[in-house]
C-alpha positions in Angstrom: 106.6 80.3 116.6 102.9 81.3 118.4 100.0 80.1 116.5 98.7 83.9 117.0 101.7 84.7 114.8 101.1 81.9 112.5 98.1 82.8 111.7 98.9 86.5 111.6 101.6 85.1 108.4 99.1 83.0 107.0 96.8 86.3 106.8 100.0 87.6 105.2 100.1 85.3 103.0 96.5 84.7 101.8 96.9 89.0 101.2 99.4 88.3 98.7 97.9 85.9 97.0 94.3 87.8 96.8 96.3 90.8 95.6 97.9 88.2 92.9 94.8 87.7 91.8 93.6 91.0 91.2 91.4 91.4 93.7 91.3 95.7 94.6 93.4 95.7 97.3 91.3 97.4 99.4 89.0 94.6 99.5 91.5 92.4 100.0 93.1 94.0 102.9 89.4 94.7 104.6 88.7 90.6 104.2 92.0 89.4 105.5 92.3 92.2 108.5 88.2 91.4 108.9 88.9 87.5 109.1 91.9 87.2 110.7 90.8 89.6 113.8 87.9 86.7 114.3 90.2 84.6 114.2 92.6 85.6 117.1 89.6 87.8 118.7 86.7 86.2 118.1 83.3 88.1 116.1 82.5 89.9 118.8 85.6 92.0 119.2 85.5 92.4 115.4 82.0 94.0 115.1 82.6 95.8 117.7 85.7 97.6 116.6 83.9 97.6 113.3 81.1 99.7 115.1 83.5 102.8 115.3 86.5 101.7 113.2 85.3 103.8 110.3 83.9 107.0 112.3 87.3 106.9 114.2 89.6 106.7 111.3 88.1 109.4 109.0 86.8 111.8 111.8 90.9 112.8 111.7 91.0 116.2 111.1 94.8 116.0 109.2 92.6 113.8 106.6 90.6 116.4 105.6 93.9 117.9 103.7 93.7 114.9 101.0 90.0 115.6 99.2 91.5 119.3 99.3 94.7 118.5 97.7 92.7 116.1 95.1 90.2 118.7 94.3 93.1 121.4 93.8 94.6 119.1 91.4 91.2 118.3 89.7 90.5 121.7 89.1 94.4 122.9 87.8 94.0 120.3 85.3 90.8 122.0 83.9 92.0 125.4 84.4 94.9 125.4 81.6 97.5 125.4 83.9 99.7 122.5 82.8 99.6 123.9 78.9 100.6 127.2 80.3 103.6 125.6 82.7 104.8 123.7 79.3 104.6 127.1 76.9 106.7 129.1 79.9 109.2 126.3 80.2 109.8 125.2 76.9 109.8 129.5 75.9 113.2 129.6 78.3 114.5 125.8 77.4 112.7 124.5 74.2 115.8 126.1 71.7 118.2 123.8 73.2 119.3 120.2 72.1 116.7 118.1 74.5 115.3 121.5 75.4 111.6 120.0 74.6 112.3 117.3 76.9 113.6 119.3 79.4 110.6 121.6 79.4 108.7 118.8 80.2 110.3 117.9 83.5 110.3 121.6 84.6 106.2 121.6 83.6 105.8 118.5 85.5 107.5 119.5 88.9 105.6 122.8 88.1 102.5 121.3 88.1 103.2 118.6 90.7 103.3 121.7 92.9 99.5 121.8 92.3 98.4 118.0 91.7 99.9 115.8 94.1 99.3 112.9 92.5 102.2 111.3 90.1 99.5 109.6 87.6 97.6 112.4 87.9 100.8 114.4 86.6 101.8 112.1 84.1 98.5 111.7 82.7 98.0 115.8 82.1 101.4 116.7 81.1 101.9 113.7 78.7 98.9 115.1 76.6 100.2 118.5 76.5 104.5 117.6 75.9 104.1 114.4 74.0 102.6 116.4 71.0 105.5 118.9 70.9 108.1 116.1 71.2 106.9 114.5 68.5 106.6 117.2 66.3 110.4 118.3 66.6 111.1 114.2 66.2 112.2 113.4 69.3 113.4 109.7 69.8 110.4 107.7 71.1 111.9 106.7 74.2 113.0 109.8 75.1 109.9 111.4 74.4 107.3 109.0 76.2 110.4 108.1 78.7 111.0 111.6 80.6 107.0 112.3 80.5 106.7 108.9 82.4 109.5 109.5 85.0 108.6 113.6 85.1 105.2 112.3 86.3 107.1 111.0 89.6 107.6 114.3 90.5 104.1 114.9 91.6 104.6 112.3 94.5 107.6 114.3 96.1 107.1 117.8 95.2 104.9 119.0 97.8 101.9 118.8 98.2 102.1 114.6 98.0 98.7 113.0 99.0 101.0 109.9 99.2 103.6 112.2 102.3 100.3 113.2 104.1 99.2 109.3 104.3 102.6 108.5 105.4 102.8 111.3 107.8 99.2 109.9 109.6 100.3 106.5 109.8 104.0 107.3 111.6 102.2 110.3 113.5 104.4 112.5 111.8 104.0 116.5 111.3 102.3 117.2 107.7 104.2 120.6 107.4 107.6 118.8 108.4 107.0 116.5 106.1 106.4 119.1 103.5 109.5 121.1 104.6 111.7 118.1 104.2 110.8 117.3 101.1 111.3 120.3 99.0 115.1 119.6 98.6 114.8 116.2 97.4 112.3 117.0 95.3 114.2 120.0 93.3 117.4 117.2 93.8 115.1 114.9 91.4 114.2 118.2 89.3 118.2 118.8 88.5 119.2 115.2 88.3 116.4 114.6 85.2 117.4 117.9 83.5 121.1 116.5 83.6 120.3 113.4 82.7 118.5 114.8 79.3 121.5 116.9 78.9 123.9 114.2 78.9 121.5 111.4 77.0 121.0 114.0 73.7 125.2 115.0 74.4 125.8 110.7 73.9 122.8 110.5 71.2 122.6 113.7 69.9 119.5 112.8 66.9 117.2 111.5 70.3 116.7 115.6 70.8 117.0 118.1 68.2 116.9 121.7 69.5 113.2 123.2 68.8 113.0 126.8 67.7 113.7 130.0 69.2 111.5 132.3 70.6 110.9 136.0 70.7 111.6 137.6 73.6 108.0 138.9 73.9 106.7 135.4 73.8 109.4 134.4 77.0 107.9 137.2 78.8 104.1 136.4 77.9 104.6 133.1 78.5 106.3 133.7 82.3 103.8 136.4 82.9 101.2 133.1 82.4 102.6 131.0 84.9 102.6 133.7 87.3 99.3 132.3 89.2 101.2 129.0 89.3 103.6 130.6 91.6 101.5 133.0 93.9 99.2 129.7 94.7 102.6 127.4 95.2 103.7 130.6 97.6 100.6 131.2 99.3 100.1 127.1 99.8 103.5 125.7 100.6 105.1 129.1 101.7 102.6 129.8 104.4 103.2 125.8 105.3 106.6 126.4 105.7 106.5 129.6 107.6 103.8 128.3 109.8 101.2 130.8 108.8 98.3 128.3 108.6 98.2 124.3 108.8 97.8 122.4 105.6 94.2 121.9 105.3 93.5 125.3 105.4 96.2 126.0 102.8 94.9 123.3 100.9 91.2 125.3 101.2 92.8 128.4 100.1 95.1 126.7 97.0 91.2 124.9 96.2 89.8 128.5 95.9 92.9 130.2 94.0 92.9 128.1 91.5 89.3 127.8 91.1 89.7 131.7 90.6 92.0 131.2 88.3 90.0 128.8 86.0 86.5 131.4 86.6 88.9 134.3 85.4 90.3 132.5 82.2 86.7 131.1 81.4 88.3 127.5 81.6 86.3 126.3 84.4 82.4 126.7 84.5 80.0 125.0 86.4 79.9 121.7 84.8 83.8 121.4 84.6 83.6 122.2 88.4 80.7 119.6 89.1 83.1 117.2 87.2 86.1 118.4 89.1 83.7 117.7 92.5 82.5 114.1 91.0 86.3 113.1 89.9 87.1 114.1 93.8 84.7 112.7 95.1 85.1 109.0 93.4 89.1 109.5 94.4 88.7 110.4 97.8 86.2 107.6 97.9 88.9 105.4 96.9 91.8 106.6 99.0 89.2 106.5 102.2 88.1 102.8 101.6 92.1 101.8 101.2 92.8 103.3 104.6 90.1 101.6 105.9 91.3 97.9 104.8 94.9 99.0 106.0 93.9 99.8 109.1 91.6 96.9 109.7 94.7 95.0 108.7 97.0 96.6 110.5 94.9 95.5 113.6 95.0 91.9 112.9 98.8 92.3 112.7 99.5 93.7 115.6 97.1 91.2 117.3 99.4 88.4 115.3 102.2 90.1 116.2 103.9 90.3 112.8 104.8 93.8 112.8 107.0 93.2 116.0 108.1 90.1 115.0 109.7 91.8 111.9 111.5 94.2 114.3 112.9 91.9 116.7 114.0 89.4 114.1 116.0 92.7 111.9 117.0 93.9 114.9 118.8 90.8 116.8 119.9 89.8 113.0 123.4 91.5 113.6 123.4 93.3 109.9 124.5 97.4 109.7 121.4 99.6 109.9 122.2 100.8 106.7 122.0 97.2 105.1 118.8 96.6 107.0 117.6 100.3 105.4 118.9 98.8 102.4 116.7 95.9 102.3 113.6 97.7 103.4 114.1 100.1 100.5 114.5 97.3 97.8 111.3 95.9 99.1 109.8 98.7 98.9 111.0 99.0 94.9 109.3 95.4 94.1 106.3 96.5 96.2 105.9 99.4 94.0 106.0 97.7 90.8 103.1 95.7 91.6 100.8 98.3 92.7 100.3 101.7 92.7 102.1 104.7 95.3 99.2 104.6 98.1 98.9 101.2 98.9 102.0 100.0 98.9 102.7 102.6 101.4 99.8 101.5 103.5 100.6 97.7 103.0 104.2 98.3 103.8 105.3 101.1 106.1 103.6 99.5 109.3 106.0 96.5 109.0 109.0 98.4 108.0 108.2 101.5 110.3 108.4 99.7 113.4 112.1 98.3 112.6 113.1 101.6 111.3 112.4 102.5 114.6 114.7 100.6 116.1 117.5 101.4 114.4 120.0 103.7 115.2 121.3 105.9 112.2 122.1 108.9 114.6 119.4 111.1 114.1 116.4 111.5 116.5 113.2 109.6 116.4 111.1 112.5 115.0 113.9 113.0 111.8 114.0 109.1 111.2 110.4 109.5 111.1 110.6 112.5 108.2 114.2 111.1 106.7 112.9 107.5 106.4 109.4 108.8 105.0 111.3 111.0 102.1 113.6 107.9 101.2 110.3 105.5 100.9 108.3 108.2 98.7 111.3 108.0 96.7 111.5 104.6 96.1 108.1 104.5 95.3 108.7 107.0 92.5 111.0 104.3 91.2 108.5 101.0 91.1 106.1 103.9 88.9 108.9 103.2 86.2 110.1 100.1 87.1 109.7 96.8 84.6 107.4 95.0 84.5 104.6 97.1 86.0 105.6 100.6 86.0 102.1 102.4 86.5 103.7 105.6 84.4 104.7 103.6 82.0 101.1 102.1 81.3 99.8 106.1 81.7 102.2 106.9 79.1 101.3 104.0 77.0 98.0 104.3 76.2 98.4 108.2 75.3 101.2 107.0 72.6 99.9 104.0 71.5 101.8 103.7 68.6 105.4 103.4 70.8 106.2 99.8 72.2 106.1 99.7 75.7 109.2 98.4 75.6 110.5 101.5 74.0 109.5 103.7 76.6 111.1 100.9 79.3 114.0 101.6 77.5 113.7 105.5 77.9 112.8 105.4 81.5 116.2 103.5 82.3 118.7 107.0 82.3 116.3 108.6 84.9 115.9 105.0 86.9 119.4 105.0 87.5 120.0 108.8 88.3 117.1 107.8 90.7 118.6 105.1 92.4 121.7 107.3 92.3 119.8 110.1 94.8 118.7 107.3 97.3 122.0 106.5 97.9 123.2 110.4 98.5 120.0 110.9 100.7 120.9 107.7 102.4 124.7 108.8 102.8 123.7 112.3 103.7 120.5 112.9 105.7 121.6 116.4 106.0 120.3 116.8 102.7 116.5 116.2 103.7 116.9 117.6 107.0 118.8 120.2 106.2 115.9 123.2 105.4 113.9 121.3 107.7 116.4 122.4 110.7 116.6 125.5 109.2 112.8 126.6 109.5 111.8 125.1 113.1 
């Protein structure tokens, strides 16, 4: 073993432990990429990276989609959209045994469609649908349970602030991206509604039916959601039919659903300077992480970890699959300990570059997309996964008065239905691909 690779697994290792610690990871990765690179380089290559590192790594124009997306989610929180998503869905589902629960799912990939961001979802849809569960006595782990894993949704369903970072580390196409994940996503939307199904079939007190509805109040309550889908068309339809790129459709989902919150009289100007302020602090945040990854990422590569990894995966002899397999379990454990985003920036430029190398008969720019889809996945499931499911703790503090270990317990159903759709995306890439190959 090279001392420059030594020390590039030292830097590894001292990362871990900082993170073990608690120190924000963007700090952490920003000191060990910062000290390490002085190490194998010396301070004046450092500074002078330094010089343009930061001008160079925001200046990308693709990057300018994720303050849009944040701010489009911002503002559809404030503008009664995910109260109106719920009443629609739970107008066409709420009468049936787990119907309530099931109306939550839908209003969460509904809204996901608008957020991005699976906290983000969680955190708004478990204020509006926890309420309703309780009041028709749904089990608690079913009720906080499906809010916590329907907040995944916002990760996959496009647009996913977490896909566009993914798609600017691998150099992959944003709108491809989007494309390929649309059938997943609605994959994940079926598989929860099933699972519901089945869980109040097998305990059939966790989900009494709720009450009927007049027919009026099914069409009232679709004609509200309405706006929902002309800004989900105009946004991702004119993605996928290549009528604009996504930061401008991200610029004109950020004004229709400002319209929409002027026009209901939900969004004035100091909900909007909130909505700015909230966006700003977020984009802040997301910024200063990809900053740390990718002064990290350059003390790496100088170490030589990254291709280290590859080599030693590829001359290990195992079944690409298995390798996949391994990458992908990582990948759960990863997510457990920290949220979507940086584990995807700590992670995918070690496993990318043995991905790379593999040979699961697709081309290099579908690996890219399939292998991107499978991760986002996986990091849906460390959200819900023991001990540190981020959902979970969302969840938790909105229904205080359920154990955490209750809503663990209700996560478990969709965990396994989840891990049940890795392995038919992993079996069938077809499946991701498929509309993908369809549009371009």
């Amino acid at each position: 073993m090279g001392s420059e690779l030594l020390i590039g697994l030292l830097g590894l290792g001292g990362l871990v432990g900082l993170i073990a610690l608690r120190v924000p990871i963007a700090y952490a990765m920003m000191l060990v990429g910062a000290v390490g690179t002085a190490v194998l380089s010396g301070h004046a290559i450092l500074l002078s990276q330094l010089k343009t590192l930061a001008y160079g790594q925001f200046s990308i124009y693709d990057l300018s989609v994720v303050p849009m997306f944040v701010l489009m989610g911002n503002i559809a929180t404030r503008a009664g959209l995910s109260r109106d998503l719920f009443r629609a869905a739970n107008a066409w589902l709420g009468w049936m045994r787990g119907g309530v629960a099931m109306a939550a799912i839908a209003a969460c990939a509904g809204f996901g469609s608008v957020c991005g961001s699976s906290l983000a979802t969680a955190s708004t849809m478990g204020q509006v649908a926890l309420p309703e569960l309780r009041r028709y006595r749904y089990k608690p782990s079913l009720a906080t349970g499906t809010v916590a894993a329907g907040g995944v949704l916002g990760i996959l369903i496009p647009p996913s602030i977490v896909l566009v970072v993914y798609a600017i580390i691998v150099e992959a196409n944003i709108a491809h991206m989007f494309i390929a994940a649309f059938v997943p996503g609605i994959l994940a939307v079926f598989f929860f509604l099933a699972t519901i199904a089945l869980y109040v079939r097998l305990v059939p007190d966790a989900g009494p039916p709720g009450d009927r509805v007049s027919r009026r109040e099914i069409l009232d309550s679709s004609i509200a959601v309405v706006p929902v889908v002309v800004i989900f068309g105009l946004v991702i339809g004119g993605i996928y039919f290549g009528f604009f790129n996504p930061t401008p459709a991200a610029a004109i989902g950020v004004f229709l659903v400002l319209l929409y919150g002027v026009a209901r009289r939900l969004v004035g100007w100091s909900g909007l300077r909130q909505a700015l302020l909230d966006t700003a602090k977020t984009t802040g945040m997301i910024y200063l992480i990809l900053l740390g990854a990718e002064l990290l990422k350059i003390f790496m590569s100088r170490g030589g970890v990254p291709q280290a990894a590859a080599e030693m995966m590829a001359g290990s002899g195992l079944p690409p699959l298995v390798v996949l397999g391994l990458l992908l379990a990582a990948l759960i454990l990863l997510g457990c300990l920290m949220d979507s985003l940086s584990m995807i920036l700590l992670a995918i430029p070690f496993f990318w570059p043995v991905v790379a190398q593999l040979d699961f008969g697709l081309g290099p720019e579908e690996t890219k997309i399939w292998f991107g889809i499978l991760a986002l996945i996986v990091v849906e499931l460390g959200l819900i996964t023991p001990p540190v499911g981020m959902n979970v703790f969302v969840i938790n503090a909105l229904a205080r008065d359920v154990p955490m270990s209750e809503t663990f317990r209700g996560v478990m159903p969709f965990f396994f239905v989840e891990l049940l759709r890795v392995v038919l995306l992993v079996a069938f890439p077809g499946l991701t691909l498929f509309l993908l190959r369809l549009l371009t």
